[in-house]
Each structure stands twice: as C-alpha cells, then as structure tokens.
N, C-alpha and C positions, 0 to 999 in steps of 0.2 A: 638394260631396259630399252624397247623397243622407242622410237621416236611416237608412234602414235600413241601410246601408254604415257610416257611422258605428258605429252599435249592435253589427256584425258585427266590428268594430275593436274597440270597448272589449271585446266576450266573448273576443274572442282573446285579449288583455291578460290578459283574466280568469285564460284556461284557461291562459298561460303562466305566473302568477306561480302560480296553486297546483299545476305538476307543481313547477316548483323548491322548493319548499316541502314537496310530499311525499318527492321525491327527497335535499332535505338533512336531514326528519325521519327518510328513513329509515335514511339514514346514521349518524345518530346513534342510533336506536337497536340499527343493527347495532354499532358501536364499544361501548357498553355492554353487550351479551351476548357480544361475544368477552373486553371485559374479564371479564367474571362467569366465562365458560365457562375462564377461564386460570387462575382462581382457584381454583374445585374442581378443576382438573386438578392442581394443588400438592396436595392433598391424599391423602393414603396410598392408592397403586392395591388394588384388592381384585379385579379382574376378571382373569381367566384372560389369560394372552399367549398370544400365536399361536406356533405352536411349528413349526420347521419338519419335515418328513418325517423318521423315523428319528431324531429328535434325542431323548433323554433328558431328560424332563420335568423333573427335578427338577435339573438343570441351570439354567434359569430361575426357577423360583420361588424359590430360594435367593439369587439377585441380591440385594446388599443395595439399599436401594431409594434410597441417597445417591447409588448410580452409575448407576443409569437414569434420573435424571433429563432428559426432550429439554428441555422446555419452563422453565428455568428460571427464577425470579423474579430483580430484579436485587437483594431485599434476602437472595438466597442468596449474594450476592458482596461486601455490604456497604455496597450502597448506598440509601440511604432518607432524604435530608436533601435539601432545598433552599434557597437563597439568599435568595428573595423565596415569602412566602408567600402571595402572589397567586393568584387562578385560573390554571386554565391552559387548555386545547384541544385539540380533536380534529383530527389531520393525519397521514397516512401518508408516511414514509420509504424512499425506494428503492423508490417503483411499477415503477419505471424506472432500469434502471443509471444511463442518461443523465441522470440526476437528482441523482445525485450524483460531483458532477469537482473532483479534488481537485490542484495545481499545487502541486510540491515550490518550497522558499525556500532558495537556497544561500546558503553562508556572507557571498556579499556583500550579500547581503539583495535578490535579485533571483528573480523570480517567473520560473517556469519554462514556457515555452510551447514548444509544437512550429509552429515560426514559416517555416521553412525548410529546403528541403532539397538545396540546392544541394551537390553534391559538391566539394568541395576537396583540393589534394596537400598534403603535408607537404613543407615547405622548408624546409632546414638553414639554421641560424643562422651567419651568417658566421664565418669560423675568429676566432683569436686575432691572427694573424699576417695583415697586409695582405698583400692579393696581388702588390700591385708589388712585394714584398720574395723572391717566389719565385725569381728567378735567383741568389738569397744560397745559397738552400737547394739547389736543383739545378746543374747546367751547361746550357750552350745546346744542348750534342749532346743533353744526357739529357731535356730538353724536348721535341729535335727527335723522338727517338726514340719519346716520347708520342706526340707528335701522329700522327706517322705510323701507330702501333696504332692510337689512336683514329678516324682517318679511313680506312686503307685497309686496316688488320687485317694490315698486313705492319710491324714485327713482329709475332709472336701475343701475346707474353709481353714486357715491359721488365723488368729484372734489374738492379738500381742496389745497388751498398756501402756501408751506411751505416755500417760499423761506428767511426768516428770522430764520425761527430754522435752529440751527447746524446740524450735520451730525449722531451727535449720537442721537437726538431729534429723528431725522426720522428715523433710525434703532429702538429708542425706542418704534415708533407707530406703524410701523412695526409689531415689534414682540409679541405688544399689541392683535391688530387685531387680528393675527393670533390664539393667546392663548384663547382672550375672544369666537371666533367665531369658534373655530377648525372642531364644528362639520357641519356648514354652508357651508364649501365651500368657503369662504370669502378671495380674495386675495387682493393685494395692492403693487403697483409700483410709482415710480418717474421718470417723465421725464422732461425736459427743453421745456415749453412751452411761445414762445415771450417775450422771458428773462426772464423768472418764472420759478420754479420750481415747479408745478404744484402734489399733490398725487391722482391717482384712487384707490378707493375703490370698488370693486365691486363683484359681484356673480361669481362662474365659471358657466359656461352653457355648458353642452357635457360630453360625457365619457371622451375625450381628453384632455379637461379641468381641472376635476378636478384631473387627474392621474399625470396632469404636481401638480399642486398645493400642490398634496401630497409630489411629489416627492420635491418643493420648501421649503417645512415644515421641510422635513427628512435633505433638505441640504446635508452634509457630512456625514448623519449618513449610519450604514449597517447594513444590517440585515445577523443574525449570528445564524447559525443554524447546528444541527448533519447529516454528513449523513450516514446513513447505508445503506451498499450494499454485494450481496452474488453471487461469483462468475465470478467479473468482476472487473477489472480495475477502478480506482479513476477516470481517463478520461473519462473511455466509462460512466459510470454514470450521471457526470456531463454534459459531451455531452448528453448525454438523455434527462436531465431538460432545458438545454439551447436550444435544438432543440424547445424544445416543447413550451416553453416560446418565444422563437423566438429573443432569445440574442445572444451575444456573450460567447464562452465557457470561453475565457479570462478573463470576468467580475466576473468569481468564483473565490477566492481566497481558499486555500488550506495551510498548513503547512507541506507539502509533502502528497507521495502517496504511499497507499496502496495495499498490495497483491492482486492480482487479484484471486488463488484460495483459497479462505478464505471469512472469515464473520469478515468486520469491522464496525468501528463505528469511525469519525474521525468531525472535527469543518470544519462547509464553512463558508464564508460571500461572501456576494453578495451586490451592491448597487443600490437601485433602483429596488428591487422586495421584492414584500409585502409576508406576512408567509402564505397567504392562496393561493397564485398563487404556491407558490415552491407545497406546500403540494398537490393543485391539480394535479400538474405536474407527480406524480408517484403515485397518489394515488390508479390505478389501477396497479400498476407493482408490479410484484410478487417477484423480488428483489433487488429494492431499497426502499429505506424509509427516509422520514424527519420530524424532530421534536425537541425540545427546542429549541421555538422560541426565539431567544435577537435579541436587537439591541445597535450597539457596534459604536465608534469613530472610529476606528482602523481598517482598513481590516488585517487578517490575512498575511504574508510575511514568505518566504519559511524557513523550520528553526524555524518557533514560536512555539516549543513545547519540552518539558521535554524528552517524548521518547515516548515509550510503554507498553503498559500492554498485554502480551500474555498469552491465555488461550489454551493450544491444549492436544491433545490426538495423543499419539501409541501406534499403535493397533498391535495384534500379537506378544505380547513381549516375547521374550523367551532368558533364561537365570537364570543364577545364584541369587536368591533373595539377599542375602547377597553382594553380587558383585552390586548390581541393585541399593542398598540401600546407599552402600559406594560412590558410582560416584555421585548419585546424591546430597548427603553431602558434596562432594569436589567442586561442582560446587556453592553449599550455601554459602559454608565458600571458597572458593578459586577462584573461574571464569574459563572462558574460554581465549583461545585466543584469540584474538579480529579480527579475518581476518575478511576480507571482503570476503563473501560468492559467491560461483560460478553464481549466478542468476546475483553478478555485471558484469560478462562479457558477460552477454549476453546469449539468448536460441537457435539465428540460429547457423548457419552452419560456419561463419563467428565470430570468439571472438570479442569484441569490444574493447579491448586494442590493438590487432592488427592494426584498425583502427587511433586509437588512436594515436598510434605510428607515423602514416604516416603523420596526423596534424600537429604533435608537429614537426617533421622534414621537413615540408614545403612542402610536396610531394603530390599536391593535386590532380594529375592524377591517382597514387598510390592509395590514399583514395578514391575515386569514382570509381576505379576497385574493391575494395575490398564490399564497397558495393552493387556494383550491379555484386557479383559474383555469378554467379547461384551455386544454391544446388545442391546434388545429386536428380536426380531425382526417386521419388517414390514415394510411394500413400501421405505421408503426406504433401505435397506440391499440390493436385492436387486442391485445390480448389482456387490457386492461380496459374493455371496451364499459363494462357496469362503473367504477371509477368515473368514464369517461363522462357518462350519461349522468352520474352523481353530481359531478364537477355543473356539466351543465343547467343541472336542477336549481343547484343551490345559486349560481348565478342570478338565475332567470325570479326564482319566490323568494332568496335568502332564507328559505326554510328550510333549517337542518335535518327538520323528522323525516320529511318527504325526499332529504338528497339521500340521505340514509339507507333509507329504504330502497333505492337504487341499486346498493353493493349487495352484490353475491358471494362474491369471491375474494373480493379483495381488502380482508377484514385486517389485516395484517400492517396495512398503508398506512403514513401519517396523516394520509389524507380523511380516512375513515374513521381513525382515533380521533380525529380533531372533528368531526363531523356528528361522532357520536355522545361527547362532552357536550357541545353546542346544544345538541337534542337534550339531554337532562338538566343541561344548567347555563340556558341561554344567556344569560345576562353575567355571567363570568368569564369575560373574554381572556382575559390574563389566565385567569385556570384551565380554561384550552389549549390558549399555547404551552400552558405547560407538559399537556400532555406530550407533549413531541420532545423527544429526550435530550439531556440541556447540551450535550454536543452539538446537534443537529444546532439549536437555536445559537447558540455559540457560533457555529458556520456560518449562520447568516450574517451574522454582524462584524464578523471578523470577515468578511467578505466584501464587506462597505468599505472597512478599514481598507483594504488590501486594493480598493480598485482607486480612492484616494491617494495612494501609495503611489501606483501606477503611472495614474496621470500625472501626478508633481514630478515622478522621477524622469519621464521622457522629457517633460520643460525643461526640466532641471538641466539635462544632460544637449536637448536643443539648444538653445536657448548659451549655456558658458560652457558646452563644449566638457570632455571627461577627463578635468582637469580639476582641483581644490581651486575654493577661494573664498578671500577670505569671510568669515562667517557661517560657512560651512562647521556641524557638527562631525565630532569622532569621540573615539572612547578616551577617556582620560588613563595617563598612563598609571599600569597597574592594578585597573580594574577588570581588566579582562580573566576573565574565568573562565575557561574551558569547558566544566562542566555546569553549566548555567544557562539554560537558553534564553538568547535576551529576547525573546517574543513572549515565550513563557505558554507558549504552542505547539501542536505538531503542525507542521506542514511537509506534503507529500503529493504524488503521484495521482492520486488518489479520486474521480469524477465522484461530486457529491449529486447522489440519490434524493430524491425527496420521498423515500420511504425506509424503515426499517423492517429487521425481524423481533425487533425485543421494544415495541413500543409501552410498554408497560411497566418495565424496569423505573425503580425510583431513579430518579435524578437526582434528590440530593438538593434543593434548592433552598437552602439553609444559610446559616453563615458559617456554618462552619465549610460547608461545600467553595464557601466562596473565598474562601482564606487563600484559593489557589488564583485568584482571579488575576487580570493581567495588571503584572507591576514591573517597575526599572527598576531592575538586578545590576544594572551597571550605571556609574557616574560618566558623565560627558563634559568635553569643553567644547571651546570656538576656536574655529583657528583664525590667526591674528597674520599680520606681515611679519612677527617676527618668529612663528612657528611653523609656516606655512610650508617652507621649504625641508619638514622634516614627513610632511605627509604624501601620499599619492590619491587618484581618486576611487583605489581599493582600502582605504581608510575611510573615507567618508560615507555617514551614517544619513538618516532621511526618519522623520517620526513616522508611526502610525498615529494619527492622530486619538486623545484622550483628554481628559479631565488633568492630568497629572503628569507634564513631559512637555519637555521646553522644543523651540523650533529653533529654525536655523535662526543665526543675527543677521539675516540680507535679505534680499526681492523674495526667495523662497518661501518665505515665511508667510509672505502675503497671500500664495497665491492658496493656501491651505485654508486662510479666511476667506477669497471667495468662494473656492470651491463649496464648505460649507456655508453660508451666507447665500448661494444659489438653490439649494438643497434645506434652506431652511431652519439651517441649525448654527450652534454655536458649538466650543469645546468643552463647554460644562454638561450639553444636553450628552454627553458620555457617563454624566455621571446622574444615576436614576435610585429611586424610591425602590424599584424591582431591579434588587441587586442583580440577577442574573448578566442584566443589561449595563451591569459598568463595564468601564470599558478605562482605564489609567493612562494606555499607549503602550507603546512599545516601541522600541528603533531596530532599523533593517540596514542592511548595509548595500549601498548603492549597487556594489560589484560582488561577484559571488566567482573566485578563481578555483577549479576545481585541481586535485589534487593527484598525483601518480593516474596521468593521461598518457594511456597507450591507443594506439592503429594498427588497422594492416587492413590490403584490400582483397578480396576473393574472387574471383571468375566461379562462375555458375550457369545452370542451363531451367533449372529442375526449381522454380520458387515454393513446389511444395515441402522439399526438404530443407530441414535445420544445418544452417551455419555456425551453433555453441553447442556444447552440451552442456546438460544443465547438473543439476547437484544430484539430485536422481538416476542420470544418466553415468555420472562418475561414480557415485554408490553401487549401482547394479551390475557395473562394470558394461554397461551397454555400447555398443559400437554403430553410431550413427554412417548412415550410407554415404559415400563420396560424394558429399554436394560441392564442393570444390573444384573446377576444370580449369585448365590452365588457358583452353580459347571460348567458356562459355560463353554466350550470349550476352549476359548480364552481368553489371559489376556492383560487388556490395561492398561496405566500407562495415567494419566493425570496430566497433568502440568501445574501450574501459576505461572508467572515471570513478572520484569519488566525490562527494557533495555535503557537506552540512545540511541536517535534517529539513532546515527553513529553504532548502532551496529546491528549484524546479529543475528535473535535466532534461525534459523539452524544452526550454527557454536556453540551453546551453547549446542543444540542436537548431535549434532556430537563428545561434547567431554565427553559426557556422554553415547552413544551406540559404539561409535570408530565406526562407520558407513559408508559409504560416503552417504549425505547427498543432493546429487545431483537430481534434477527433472527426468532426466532419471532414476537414479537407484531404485530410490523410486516406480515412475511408472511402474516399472518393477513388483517388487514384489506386486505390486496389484492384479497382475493377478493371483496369489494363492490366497491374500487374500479378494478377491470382491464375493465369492461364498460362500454363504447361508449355516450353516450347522445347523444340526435342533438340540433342545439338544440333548447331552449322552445318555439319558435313553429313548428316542423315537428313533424308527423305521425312516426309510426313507418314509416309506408307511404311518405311522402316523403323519408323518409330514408336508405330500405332503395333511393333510387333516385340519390341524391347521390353523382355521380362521385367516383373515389378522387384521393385528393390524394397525392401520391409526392414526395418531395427530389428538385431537377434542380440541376442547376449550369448557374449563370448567370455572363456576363462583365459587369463593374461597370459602370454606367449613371446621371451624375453627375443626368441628370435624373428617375430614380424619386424615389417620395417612398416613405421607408422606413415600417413601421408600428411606432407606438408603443405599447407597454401602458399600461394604466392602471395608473399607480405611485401607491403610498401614501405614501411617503416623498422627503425632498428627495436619497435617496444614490440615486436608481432607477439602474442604472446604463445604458449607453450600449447602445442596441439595434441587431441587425441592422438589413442591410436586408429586408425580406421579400417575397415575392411569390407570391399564388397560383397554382398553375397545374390548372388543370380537366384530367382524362384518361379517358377512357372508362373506365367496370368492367372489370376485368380479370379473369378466374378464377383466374388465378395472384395471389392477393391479397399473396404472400410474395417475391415477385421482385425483384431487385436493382435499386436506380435504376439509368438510363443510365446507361454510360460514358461518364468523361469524359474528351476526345481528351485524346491523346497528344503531347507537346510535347516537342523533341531539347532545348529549352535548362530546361525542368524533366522529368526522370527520373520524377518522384515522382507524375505524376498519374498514379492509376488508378481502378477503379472507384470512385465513392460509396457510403459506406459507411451502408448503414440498419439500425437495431437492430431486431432484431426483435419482432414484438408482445408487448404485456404478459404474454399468457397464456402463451406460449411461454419467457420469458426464466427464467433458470436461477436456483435458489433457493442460496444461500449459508448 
C-alpha cells in the first residue's frame, strides 16, 4: 500500500470517529434540553390557549390548571425514589412499537408465542358408556333403522320409546349417536309425546343446522387460541374479530390487556366459534394474527395468568458502560420498585385517580364534570374536534341535550354515552356513570388506590431506607399462593383511554358481579425484633387502602390517614351503598425482582429497522435486514425479563436509566432519534444512493451462517438467522414486502408484515 493511500485510510478513520462523536454529543445534549424544556413546562401556564372558533373564552381560562395537565411529571403520581443510587443514562423507549413485545405467562408458567396455525376440529371425548355395550341400550331393528337414515336418508326421521330407560340410559344414547356418527351430522332429542317419552334421531339439513349441532356436540367446551397484535389495543383487536364474525366482543374472554404500542402475543377463548372462522377473520390483516388452536373446559377469567415475559430494546443509549452494566446487575440480583407506572392514571388531560377520588367520596356531579372536562384545545385533539366542542357545551350550560347535540361523530365515546343518559334521565347521576362500563369505572378508583400506594411507598422507602423494620407487613408463612393474585386485578402496560368500543355492553352491576370484588386472599403478619432478621425489603408488603385490611404497626400507618383526611375521606368511605365502588384493599409488595434477566448490546446505524423478531416474524420464517453493525453510530441495549402480572416494566426501566419513563417524555426524544443516519464511513451523498433494504421471506438454509450481534453480556440471547438483500430504490419507499406464497397445508401465510417507518408510527 502506497504511503499516500495509507494517510487517506487513517483521515477517513479520523473523519468517522469525530461524526459519531458529534452525533452522540449531540444527542446528549438534545436529551438535556427536552429534560430542561419538560421541566418549565410543569410550571404554572400563563400564556393565552388557543381557543377554538365561536367558543367562549372564558370557558378555558377557568380550567383549573391540575386538569390540563398533558405532559405530566412522574412525581405528580408518586413516584420519586430509586433502589440503587447509582448513575444512570440516556436511552429512548418505544422508537419503534417493534421495540417493545411483550409474551403473556399462563398459569402453567408457559410463555406464550404465536407458534402455529394449523386449524384443528373439536373431537368429543368418548362417551361413558363403551360402544360394544350399544345393543344393551338399543335393538338390532333400532340400529338397523339408524343406519339406513344415516346412509340412504330413507328413513328421514328414527322415532325410538324410551320412556322406560332411566335418565342416564338416554344421556348414554345420546352421547353414543353423537360419537358413532360425528362425522354425519347426526343429532337426537327427547321429548314428551302422549305420555311417552319419545327420541328423534335424525340428519341435520341446512348450514343452520348443522352449525347448531356442532355447537350441541362442543357443549361447554371453548375454543382457546393466541392472539397477536401490533400496534393496537387487546380491545380494538378483538373488536375486529367479533365485528367481523358478527359476535359479541364480550363472548372473548382475555386474562387482561395488553400494550397498545407494542407487539403481543396473549391466550383468548371464545365459545362457540370454530379455529377456521377466527383465522379467517384476520387472515388478511396486516396486524393481527391467530393461531394454537385448543379447545379448553374453562373460559379464561381476568387475572389467569403468571405475568409476563418482556422482550424490548433502547435505542440511543448513551452513558457510562461500566455504570450501564452495574444498574442492570442490581435490578437481576435486587428489583425495582414496584410503583404503579404513570400510564395507570391515565394519558388525557384529566388523571384518573382524580376521578377516582370523586367516586369514592360520593360526588357524582364532581365525577361527570371531570370527565367531560374539555382539553386544551389544540391540534391533538382535532380529530375529535365535535367531542371537543360538546365537552365545552356542557361546561359552559351543563345541558346535556344541547352538549349532545354537538357529537357528529363520535357517538361511540364514553363521553357521549354519558352525555346522552344525562339527556333522558337528568336527575340519575349514578345511572349515568353506569353507563361507562364497570372496568373503565373500576379504573378510576383503582387509580386513587394506586397513587395513595405510590406516595406512602416513596416516604416509606425515603424516609427508613429499603430495609424491614419493624412493624412492617409481609405475608404470613404459608399463605402464599401462587395462583391467587393478591390484588385481585389485572395490572398492565396498558394507557387507560377514556373511551370505548363496546359502551353498551351490560356490566353486570349486581351482586352477583360483585362477588369478585377486591378482597385479601392472603393472611399477613408484623414483623417483630425477633422475626425481623428472617425478612428482606422484597418481603415487605404496603396496603391499598380499603374498608377491610389492616396497615402497617409503625409511622407508616399514619401517614395513610392523612393522606386520606387531606382528601377528605376516611377507610370506611371504601365502603358504599353502590357496591360497584367498594373497594376491601388489597396488599402490593414494595419490591417487584424480576425474573431470568438477560442483555446484550447492538451497534446500529438504520433506527428505522428492527433489532427483535417478533412471533410472526419467526412464524413466517421472515429474515429481518442487518440492523446490527459492528461500528454503527448508535447503541441499543436489549432486554428480556419477566414480571408478575401486577407489575409495571417501565418502572423496571426507569430504575435502571434514572429516566422518567413517561409516554410524553419518551415521545419527545424521538424526534432526535426517528432520523436516518447513514454509516460513519459513508458520505451523505453516498448514502442518499444505498439501495433500500426491505423484509423477504426466505425458506431455511442449514448452510447460511446466521449473523451475530455484538453481545455484552453472557445471557445475549439466541439470534436469527439474517440476511441481506440489496433492491433497487424504489419511490414507493412505503410498500409492503413481497407476498409470501400461499401454502393448502398452512392457511396462515400471507402477506409480510412491515411496520411502518419511525416517523409515521402512531403516538399513544
């Protein structure tokens, strides 16, 4: 090599380590002016709002300014304490839905993947009664005469007297019929004819017919299946399938719900729809999916599952490796906090324990101002802009007809259910809120709970340090169950809405609905000086405050009375005339240590592309493009954990970057990092010529060599295989990958599914 080539080699070197250098300084000190800029924005607004046309000024400036809050801090919820006082780091959250996939853990403690989608029939479990034993139960003519229906339709109808067999005789021939004949069609009934008990045997005839008959066969049984979905709510999903199916959304059963922006994978059962009707139902949707088909005794019931398995990625990490390394060791071997995360109170403008509040204290003119209290107005609101103007009606006259009358479009809202009850039956405040379905009003209150929680636990953990002592509750030994959630709730990922799709759905607000209401599933004691030393502060429990649940024996206890005593309540106002609104307690455990934590770090260039594949992607057998480089620009850390149901794994991220972890703030810093940078050692102009790289589906090839990332740790876990593939520019830069063929013996392939780019993807 010539000397001057040389020389042209090390300046290159030169010029690539100082763009990465400017590019990570500049990041960092974007990340410290959106902190700065988040912080004044907490601060008392003084400038004028944008008001919309014809709207009455003084309508908005009256806003008390606790309910306009968008952008809230997370120490407006209670949270402000950490585990390890360590540094922490700069990294963005959910660049990319794809970025965060979260795999429900059912009760057998098995991680849930969309692995399969083979369709399967339901086969009845053999009767009681052996079949050799059928000529007991019938005669040979009454046999003969079966057969003959069954094969030549001559009889149409077989007519057999049973009125001298017992009752399990007839269940037994029954369930004969059904077994011998399942594939025919073949049903059979008893009825009382001129003091007989007469059985028909006979053919179904109709599509109608035989879809009852199936359904006769399945009985009690359900059909239990995965669903995956990307970028949308556990609701709007199954709303999807149940539209299209023409059910009720209610008839899906669920073990709670899932992140809206993420890629999950989570158990349904349904009763009374076959695996090939679900599968056609989405089988052209580009982000939902279903598959392992069972069929199960049991519908799913909210609460049936272990927790979660979280897979995600932060991108843009920047920080101390050694510091990076440490946090994430203390959160293996030590946990986090166990707060309940800001997404529990809610993403409008309005917090939902404020709501909350007003329940629990019986104020339910108070609670219906609160929810229908208009936002500030500005662009993010205008696609719900009649709402808007509704909201502001009813403010301004407190007349429902004329807020009403407002909505165009958005008749669907909780807002406008409750707006349109007011209108018929004004002086029924309670029968309004009930239109809003009794989860939703459960949220609120359990949201009161949750930010009471909050604040006692930072004092808590201020205040004596993350240590027992004594007075402190824990579970008595023994009582712990497993399969018992002691909240007797789902808690999840999950940013509560204040609208639905299924506002009309009965709720159930009965007693018998309430039989599930929140109670102690487990016995507690105190710890004492001379137990003390057998506990840690991942033992130690904290009430939700109730009617029914004892507090700690120390200072703690107090401060739960004034909190309430400031707020105007006591622990009996948990317990109400409108059952809905009891509330027993519940106990949380200070600490929440999460479970087989693995790492590893990535180099990247390209933050449009995926660093996981997701359950789909290992289904389809799809081959994501080399977002991995060994001197990319950027460094992303990816993480897998797993969680008990009750707990938050942003608040496990939060105590490992000392972050705030909030959807606005995260969203914020997107906007540095949602732009494209080409590598180091290329030009902008040679970059702007770097063919696009698109997802293809490839068939498995034992001789590729898969590529590996650069892992930092010994859990990296197990990598695709990947492969690049070069394709001309395209001007359709948005265009869907190839389709991938079509196979008679899997149903399920269709087209490859690509998320769409950073900039484009929908803000939660």
């Amino acid at each position: 090599m010539e000397v001057d080539d040389c020389e042209s080699v090390s300046e290159a070197k030169g010029q690539t380590l100082k763009k990465k250098i400017d590019v990570l300084g500049a990041m960092a000190k974007y990340n410290l002016k959106k902190q700065q800029e988040r912080e004044l924005s907490m601060r008392p607004a003084t400038k004028q709002q944008n008001i919309p046309k014809g709207t009455p000024e003084k309508l908005l400036t009256k806003v008390e300014q606790e309910h306009v809050k968008f952008a809230r801090k997370e120490s407006d919820v209670g949270i402000s304490e950490y585990v390890s006082k360590g540094a922490g780091f700069s990294a963005i959250l959910k660049q990319r839905y794809s970025d965060f996939q979260v795999h429900e853990i059912d009760m057998n403690g098995t991680v849930i993947h969309l692995t399969d989608q083979s369709i399967v029939d339901y086969v009845s479990p053999p009767p009681s009664v052996d079949l050799a034993e059928q000529h007991n139960l019938l005669t040979a003519e009454q046999w003969k005469n079966i057969e003959d229906m069954v094969n030549n339709g001559d009889p149409k109808q077989v007519e057999i007297d049973v009125t001298e067999k017992s009752k399990e005789e007839r269940q037994n021939i029954h369930k004969i019929l059904r077994t011998k004949y399942e594939d025919e069609d073949v049903t059979s009934n008893s009825a009382p004819v001129d003091g007989k008990t007469i059985m028909k045997i006979f053919k179904m005839e109709g599509r109608k017919e035989r879809r009852r008959n199936k359904q006769r066969r399945m009985g009690s049984i359900y059909t239990q299946f995965v669903l995956y979905k990307e970028n949308q709510t556990t609701m709007e999903a199954v709303n999807t399938i149940a539209r299209i199916l023409r059910v009720k959304s209610a008839c899906f059963m669920t073990a709670g719900t899932k992140d809206k922006r993420a890629i999950t994978s989570q158990l349904v059962t349904v009763k009374y729809v076959e695996p090939l009707k679900l599968f056609d139902s989405v089988k052209s949707n580009k982000k939902v999916a279903v598959g392992n088909f069972a069929f199960t005794e049991k519908p799913l019931q909210l609460g049936n599952l272990k927790g979660n398995r979280f897979v995600i990625v932060l991108r843009n990490v920047l920080g101390d490796e050694s510091q990076i390394l440490a946090n994430l060791e203390s959160l293996k071997e030590i946990g986090f906090i166990n707060y309940y995360g800001p997404q529990r109170f809610g993403t409008r403008h309005v917090p939902t324990h404020f709501i909350g509040k007003q329940l629990i204290l019986g104020r339910w003119q108070e609670a219906i101002n609160l929810i229908l209290e208009p936002p500030v107005a500005d662009g993010l609101f205008q696609r719900e802009y009649d709402l808007l103007l509704a909201r502001l009606e009813y403010k301004s006259s407190k007349d429902a007809h004329k807020a009403f009358g407002k909505i165009r479009k958005s008749h669907h809202t909780i807002e406008a259910q409750l707006l349109l009850n007011l209108k018929k039956h004004g002086k029924d405040l309670v029968g309004a809120l009930n239109t809003i379905p009794r989860n939703m009003r459960l949220t609120y209150i359990h949201a009161y709970q949750s930010f009471l929680w909050n604040t006692v636990v930072s004092k808590r953990l201020s205040t004596f340090g993350p240590k027992p002592i004594v007075g402190d509750l824990v579970y008595a030994p023994g009582s712990i169950d497993d399969d018992v959630d002691p909240e007797m709730e789902i808690e999840n990922e999950t940013p509560v809405e204040a609208k639905t799709d299924q506002p009309n759905e009965k709720d159930g607000d009965d007693e018998k609905s309430n039989k599930k209401a929140q109670r102690n599933q487990r016995k507690v004691i105190f710890i004492d000086e001379n137990n003390i030393h057998n506990y840690t502060i991942n033992d130690v429990l904290l009430p939700l405050p109730g009617f029914d649940i004892t507090y700690p024996a120390n200072e703690v206890a107090k401060w739960y009375t004034e909190l309430l005593r400031a707020d105007g309540l006591s622990e009996m106002d948990f317990k109400q005339s409108t059952k809905t609104y009891n509330l027993g307690g519940a106990y949380r455990l200070v600490m929440s240590k999460p479970s087989d934590v693995k790492w590893k770090f990535a180099r990247y260039d390209d933050p449009t592309l995926s660093l996981i594949p997701s359950d789909w992607d290992r289904l389809q057998k799809t081959q994501l493009p080399l977002a991995d480089v060994k001197d990319g620009v950027y460094l992303g850390l990816i993480l897998e954990f797993s969680l008990p149901a009750s707990s938050y794994a942003t608040m496990a991220l939060r105590e490992i970057t000392k972050m705030d972890m909030s959807s606005e703030f995260q969203t914020s810093l997107n906007e540095a990092g949602s732009t494209k940078h080409p590598a180091p050692a290329a030009t902008s102009d040679t970059a702007a010529k770097e063919p696009e790289v698109k997802r293809i589906k490839l068939e498995p090839d034992e001789n590729k060599k898969s590529a590996a990332p650069a892992a930092a740790s010994e859990t990296a876990a197990n990598q695709f295989e990947v492969k690049r593939i070069k394709m001309e520019p395209d001007s359709n830069q948005d265009s869907v990958a190839p389709a991938a063929s079509e196979s008679s013996e899997n149903p399920g392939l269709k087209k490859i599914k690509q998320e769409p780019g950073v900039t484009s993807d929908e803000n939660v």
